[in-house]
Every structure is written in structure tokens, then in C-alpha cells.
C-alpha positions in Angstrom: 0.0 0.0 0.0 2.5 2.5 1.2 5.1 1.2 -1.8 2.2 2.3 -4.5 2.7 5.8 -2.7 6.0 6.2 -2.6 6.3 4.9 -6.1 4.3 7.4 -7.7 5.4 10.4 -5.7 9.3 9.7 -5.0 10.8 6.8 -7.3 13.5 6.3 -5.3 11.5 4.4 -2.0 9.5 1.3 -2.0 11.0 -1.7 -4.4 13.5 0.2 -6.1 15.3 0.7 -2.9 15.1 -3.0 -2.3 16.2 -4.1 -5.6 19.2 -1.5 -5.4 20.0 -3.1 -2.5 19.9 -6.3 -3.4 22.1 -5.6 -7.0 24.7 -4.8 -4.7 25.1 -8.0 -2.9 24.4 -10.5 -6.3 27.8 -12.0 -6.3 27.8 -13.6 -2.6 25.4 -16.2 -1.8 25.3 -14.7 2.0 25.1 -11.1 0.8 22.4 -12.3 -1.3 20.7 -13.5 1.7 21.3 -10.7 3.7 19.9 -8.7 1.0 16.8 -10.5 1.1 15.7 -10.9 4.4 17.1 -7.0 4.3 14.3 -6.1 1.3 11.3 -8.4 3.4 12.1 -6.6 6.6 11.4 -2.9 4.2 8.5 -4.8 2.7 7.5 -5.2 6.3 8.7 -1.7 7.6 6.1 -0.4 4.8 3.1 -2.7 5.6 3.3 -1.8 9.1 3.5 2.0 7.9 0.5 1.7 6.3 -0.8 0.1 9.1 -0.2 2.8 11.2 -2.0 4.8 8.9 -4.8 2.6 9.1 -4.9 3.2 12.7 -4.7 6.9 12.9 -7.8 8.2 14.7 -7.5 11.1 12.4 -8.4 10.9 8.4 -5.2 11.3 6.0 -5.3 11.7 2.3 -2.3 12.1 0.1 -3.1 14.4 -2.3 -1.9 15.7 -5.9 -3.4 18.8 -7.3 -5.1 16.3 -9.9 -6.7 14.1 -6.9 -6.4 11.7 -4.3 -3.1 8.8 -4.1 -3.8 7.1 -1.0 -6.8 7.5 1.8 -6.7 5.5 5.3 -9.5 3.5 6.9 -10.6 6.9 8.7 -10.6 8.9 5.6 -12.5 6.7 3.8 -14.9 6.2 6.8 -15.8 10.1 6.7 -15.9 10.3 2.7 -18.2 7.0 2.6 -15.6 5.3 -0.1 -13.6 2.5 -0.6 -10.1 3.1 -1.0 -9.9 2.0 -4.4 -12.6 4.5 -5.2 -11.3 7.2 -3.3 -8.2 7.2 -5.6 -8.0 10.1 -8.1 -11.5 11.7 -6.4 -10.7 15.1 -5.1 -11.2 16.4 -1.6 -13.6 19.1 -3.3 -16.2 16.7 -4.8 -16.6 15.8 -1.2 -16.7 19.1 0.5 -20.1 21.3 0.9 -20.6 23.8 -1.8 -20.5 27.0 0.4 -17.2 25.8 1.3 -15.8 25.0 -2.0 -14.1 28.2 -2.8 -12.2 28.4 0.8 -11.0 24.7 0.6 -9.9 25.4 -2.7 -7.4 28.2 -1.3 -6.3 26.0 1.4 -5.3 23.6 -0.8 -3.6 26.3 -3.1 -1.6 27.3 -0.3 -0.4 24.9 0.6 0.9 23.6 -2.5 2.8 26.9 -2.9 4.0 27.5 0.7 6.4 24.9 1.5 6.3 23.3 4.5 4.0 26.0 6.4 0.7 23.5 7.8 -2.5 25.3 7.3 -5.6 24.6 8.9 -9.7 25.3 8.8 -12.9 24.3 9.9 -14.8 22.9 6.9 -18.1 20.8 6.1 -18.1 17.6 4.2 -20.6 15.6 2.8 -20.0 11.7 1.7 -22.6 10.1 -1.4 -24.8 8.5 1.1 -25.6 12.0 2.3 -23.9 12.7 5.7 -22.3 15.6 6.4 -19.8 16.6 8.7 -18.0 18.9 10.1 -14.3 19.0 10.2 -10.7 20.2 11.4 -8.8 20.4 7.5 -5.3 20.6 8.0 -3.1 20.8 4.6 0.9 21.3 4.5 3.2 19.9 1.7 5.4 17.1 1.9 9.1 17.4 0.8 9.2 15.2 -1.6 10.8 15.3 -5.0 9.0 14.6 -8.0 4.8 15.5 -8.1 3.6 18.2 -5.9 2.4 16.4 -3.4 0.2 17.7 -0.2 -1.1 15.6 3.4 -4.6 16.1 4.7 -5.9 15.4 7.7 -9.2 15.6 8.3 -10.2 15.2 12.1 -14.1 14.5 12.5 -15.0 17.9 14.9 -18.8 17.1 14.3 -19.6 16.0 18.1 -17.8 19.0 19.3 -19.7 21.3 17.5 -23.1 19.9 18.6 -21.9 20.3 22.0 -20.8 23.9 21.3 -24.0 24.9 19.8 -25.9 23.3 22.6 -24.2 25.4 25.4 -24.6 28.4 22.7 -28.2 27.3 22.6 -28.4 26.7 26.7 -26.8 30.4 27.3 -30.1 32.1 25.4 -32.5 30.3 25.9 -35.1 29.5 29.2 -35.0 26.6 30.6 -38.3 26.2 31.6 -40.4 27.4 28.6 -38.1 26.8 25.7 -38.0 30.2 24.6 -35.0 33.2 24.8 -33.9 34.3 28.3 -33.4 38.0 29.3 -29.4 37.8 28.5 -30.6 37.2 24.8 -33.2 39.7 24.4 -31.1 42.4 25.5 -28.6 41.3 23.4 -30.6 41.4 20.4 -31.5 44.4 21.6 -28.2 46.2 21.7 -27.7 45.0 17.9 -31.1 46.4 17.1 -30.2 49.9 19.0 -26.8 50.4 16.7 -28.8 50.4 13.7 -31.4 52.9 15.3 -28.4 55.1 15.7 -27.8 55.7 12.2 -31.0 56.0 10.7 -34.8 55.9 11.5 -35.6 53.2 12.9 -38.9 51.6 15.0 -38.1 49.8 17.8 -41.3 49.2 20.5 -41.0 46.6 23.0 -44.2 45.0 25.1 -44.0 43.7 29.1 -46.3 41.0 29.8 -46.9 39.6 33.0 -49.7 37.0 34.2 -52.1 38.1 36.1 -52.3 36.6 40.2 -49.9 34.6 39.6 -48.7 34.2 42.8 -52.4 33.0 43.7 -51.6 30.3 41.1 -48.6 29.1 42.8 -50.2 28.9 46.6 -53.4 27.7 45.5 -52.6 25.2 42.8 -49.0 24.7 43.6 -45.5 25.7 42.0 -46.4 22.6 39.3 -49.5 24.3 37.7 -47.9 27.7 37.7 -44.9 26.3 35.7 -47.5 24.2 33.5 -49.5 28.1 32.9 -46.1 29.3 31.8 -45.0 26.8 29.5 -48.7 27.5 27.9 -47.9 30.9 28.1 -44.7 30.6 26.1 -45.7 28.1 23.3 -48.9 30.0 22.5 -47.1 33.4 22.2 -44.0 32.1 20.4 -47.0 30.6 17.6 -48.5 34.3 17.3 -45.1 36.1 17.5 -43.4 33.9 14.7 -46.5 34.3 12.2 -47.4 38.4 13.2 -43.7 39.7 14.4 -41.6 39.6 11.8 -38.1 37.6 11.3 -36.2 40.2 14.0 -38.6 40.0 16.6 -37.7 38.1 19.7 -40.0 36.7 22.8 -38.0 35.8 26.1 -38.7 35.5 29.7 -37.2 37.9 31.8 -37.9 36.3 35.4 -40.7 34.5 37.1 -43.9 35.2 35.5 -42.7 38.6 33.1 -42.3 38.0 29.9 -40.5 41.1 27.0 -41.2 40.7 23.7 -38.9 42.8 21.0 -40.5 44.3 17.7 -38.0 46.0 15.8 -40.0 47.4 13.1 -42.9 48.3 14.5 -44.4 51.1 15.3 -46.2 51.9 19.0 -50.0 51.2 17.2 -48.5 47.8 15.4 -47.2 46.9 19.2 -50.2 47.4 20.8 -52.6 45.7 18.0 -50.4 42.5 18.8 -50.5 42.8 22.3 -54.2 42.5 22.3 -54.0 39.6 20.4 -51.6 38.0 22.9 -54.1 39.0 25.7 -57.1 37.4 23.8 -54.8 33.9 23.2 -53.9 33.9 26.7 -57.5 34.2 28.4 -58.3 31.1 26.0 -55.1 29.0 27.6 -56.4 25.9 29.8 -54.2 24.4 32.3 -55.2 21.3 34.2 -55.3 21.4 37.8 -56.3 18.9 40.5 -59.4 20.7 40.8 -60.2 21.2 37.4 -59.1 23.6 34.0 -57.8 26.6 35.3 -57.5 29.7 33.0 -55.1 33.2 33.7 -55.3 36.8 32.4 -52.4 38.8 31.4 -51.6 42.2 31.3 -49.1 44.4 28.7 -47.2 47.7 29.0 -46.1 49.1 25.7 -43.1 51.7 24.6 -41.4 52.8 21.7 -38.2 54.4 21.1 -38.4 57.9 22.0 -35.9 60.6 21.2 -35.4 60.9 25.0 -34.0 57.5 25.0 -30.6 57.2 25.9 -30.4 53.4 26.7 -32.7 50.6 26.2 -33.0 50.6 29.9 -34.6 53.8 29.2 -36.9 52.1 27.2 -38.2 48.9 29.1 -38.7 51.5 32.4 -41.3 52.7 30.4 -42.7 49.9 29.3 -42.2 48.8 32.9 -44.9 51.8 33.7 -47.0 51.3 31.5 -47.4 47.7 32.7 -47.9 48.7 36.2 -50.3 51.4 35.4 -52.4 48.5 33.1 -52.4 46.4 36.7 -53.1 49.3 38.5 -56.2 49.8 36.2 -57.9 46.1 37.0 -55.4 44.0 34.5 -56.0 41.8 31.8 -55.3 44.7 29.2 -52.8 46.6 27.3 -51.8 50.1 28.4 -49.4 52.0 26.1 -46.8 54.2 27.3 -47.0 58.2 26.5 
């Protein structure tokens, strides 16, 4: 295996080495002999190279700029090929389209910068339709003849689930499912640049269930958690389908809930909290004693002039919130 390497890529390994070697002894029976336990012991030395490449947790491919000269079991486990087929294939009928063009430079770079290893993050995709992510790491070898480069290929596919699952973790709730208050302000900041430098509507809505402490001490903590899970689902329905691709729903702490609506103007804001009011009343949560139903209540702002901070901004929503409580709940009061 390794001897069809090296004799395409550097004529002077696999058996021409041996034979050499054995050309020099041919007039001594026990030079001859010498000679050939000499070429079975590099016959060996190369099976157990390959062997070791066989073994290497990591995917290598040897690599021409016309294709692929020799793939190991882990290689061809990722690219979902035989050896044999993998042969004169090229890394880029394997790699995902978006990534085509950056691979390709890799690669280019490689072959024209020495010994210098280069590496990237890339995605693959094999003919049975996987794909994967990767660590690509590219650096020529220095040997004569054909141009030839190593790749390694090490499978990062597990570690970027886990990545984006403690991404996902840091944003969201992890009660309701929805975004947490680190993400909405967040989002929020973003959406505040871009006010900056032009006109821009930015109105934000507080919602907060009604009683809901009488929930939780007459029902118990199980219920009240059950009412906001509800919540949460039947608000993230009307909020994907009426709020626009920007706008973002999270819960802020205990029963308060902020939704974000870049976009929309104070009138738009208030139109959808109604509607968020009206789904709510209709919510049924079982309880021991029966189907128990909730109100909510919403406080409205947009971005003023006046605004110097988003803060700024949910204080007044904050207001108008307490001023819709303060006026019997269940309904929408909108800031000034």
C-alpha cells in the first residue's frame, strides 16, 4: 500500500530501494541472503507504515493537485468510499458547496507555501448524504518529484453539537423553551446600533400573568410552571406568524415576559398585544381541581428621542405595565 505511494510520488522508496540493494550483494550467496531478508524486513517496515495509517484516529489523504493517491480507513470512513474508489476523487467533490471556494485556497496554499501547515474548519458531505463537520489541516510534503500535499481531516462534528448546545443553553429559558433575558437584551443592543444611524422603529411590550402568585399557593409551583410553559408556546405561535423575522420573545424572570419588535411602530405593538391578551384568556391548564384559565396584562413603549439606553426604554414599558395592573389587569396600556 504504502510502496504504491511512494512509487508514484518519490521513485526512489518502495521496491527500487530494495532491488538496489539487493544488485549490490548479487555475487555472494550470504550477501544475497542478507539482502533478502534486508528487502522483506522494508517490505515489512512499509506494511506496518501503512498500518499505522490505518490506525490513525485522524483521516489522511495524500493528495496531488489532480486528486487523491492514498486514503486511510478513517478517511474513507468520513468520505463513505472504498479506497480504491477514493483514488484520483478530489477532496472538493466531497466538501459542501458554500465551502468550495475556501477549501480550494487551502489547498492552493499549501501547495505553494512549503512546509508551512495550514488549517480550517470545513463541512463535508459523503454520497450517502452525511455531512460533517471537520478540522482540514493541509501542509506539503518534501518530496521530489509530483507536488504532493497531506490532509488530515479530524471528525469535529460531536464537538460542535456540544458547542452549539451550550450556545443554545446560554439564550434560551430553561423552563419554557423560549429566549432568556441575556438574549433579548442582546438582540436588543444590535437592534439599537442600527437605530443610531437612521430611523428606525423599535417598541417593546412587558407581559406579565395576572395573580400569579395566587396560582402558585393555591394550585401549587407545578401548575404555575405548566400556565407558563402555555404561556410561552402560544405566544411564540403568534409572534413567529405576526412579528416579523427580528422579533424576539423571552422571559425575563418568574412570570414577566419582554417581547422585542423592531419594526414596529407603537400602534403595530399594541394591536399584537391585544392579540396576545385574547390567546392567553383562551389558555387551559389542568389542575387537581379542574381547567384553570389566567389573564395577562401588557405595558407598551417605543423608542423615543429621550432614549438614551434601552433601559430607558423597558422603564417605560415597565410603567405602562404597572399602570395597566393598577387599572384592574388583563389589558394593554401604552406608554406616552
Amino acid at each position: 500500500m504504502f510502496t504504491k505511494i511512494a512509487a508514484c510520488v518519490h521513485p526512489e522508496l518502495g521496491g527500487l530501494m530494495t532491488e538496489a540493494f539487493a544488485r549490490e550483494f548479487i555475487d555472494d550467496d550470504d550477501s544475497l541472503d542478507a539482502a533478502k531478508v534486508t528487502r522483506q524486513a522494508l517490505i515489512d517496515t512499509q506494511e506496518r507504515m501503512g498500518m499505522m495509517f490505518d490506525i490513525m484516529p485522524m483521516g489522511l489523504l495524500i493528495h496531488t493537485r489532480q486528486g487523491i493517491l492514498f486514503a486511510n480507513q478513517e478517511a474513507c470512513r468520513m468520505l463513505g468510499g472504498l479506497r480504491d474508489q477514493l483514488v484520483g476523487q478530489h477532496i472538493l467533490d466531497f466538501v459542501a458547496q458554500s465551502e468550495v471556494s475556501r477549501v480550494m485556497e487551502q489547498i492552493d496554499r499549501s501547495f505553494e507555501s512549503g512546509i508551512e501547515s495550514i488549517n480550517q474548519e470545513t463541512l463535508l458531505h459523503n454520497p450517502r448524504g452525511r455531512v460533517i463537520s471537520i478540522k482540514l489541516i493541509s501542509v506539503r510534503l518534501p518530496w521530489a518529484g509530483t507536488p504532493v500535499i497531506q490532509l488530515l481531516l479530524q471528525d469535529v462534528t460531536d464537538l460542535k453539537l456540544k458547542e452549539q448546545q451550550l450556545q443554545r443553553l446560554s439564550i434560551i429559558d430553561e423552563l419554557t423553551g423560549i429566549h432568556n433575558r441575556r438574549h433579548v437584551f442582546s438582540e436588543a443592543a444590535r437592534h439599537l446600533e442600527v437605530a443610531d444611524r437612521s430611523s428606525f422603529d423599535l417598541s417593546v411590550a412587558l407581559l406579565d400573568v395576572d395573580h400569579f402568585k395566587k396560582i402558585n399557593d393555591g394550585h401549587g409551583h407545578g401548575v404555575g410552571d405548566q400556565a407558563l410553559i402555555s404561556l410561552a408556546g402560544t405566544a411564540s405561535e403568534i409572534v413567529r406568524a405576526e412579528g416579523g423575522d427580528d422579533a424576539v420573545l423571552g422571559r425575563i424572570g418568574g412570570e414577566e415576559f419582554l417581547l422585542l419588535l423592531p419594526n414596529f411602530t407603537i400602534g403595530q405593538s399594541a394591536a399584537l398585544g391585544e392579540r396576545l391578551r385574547h390567546a392567553a384568556s383562551a389558555i387551559d391548564v389542568r389542575a387537581e381541581t379542574g381547567t384553570l384559565n389566567f389573564t395577562v396584562s401588557l405595558g407598551v413603549a417605543s423608542l423615543a428621542d429621550h432614549d438614551r439606553s434601552f433601559d430607558t426604554l423597558v422603564a417605560r414599558a415597565d410603567a405602562a405595565l404597572y399602570e395597566a395592573k393598577n387599572r384592574g389587569r388583563n389589558q394593554v396600556f401604552v406608554a406616552a
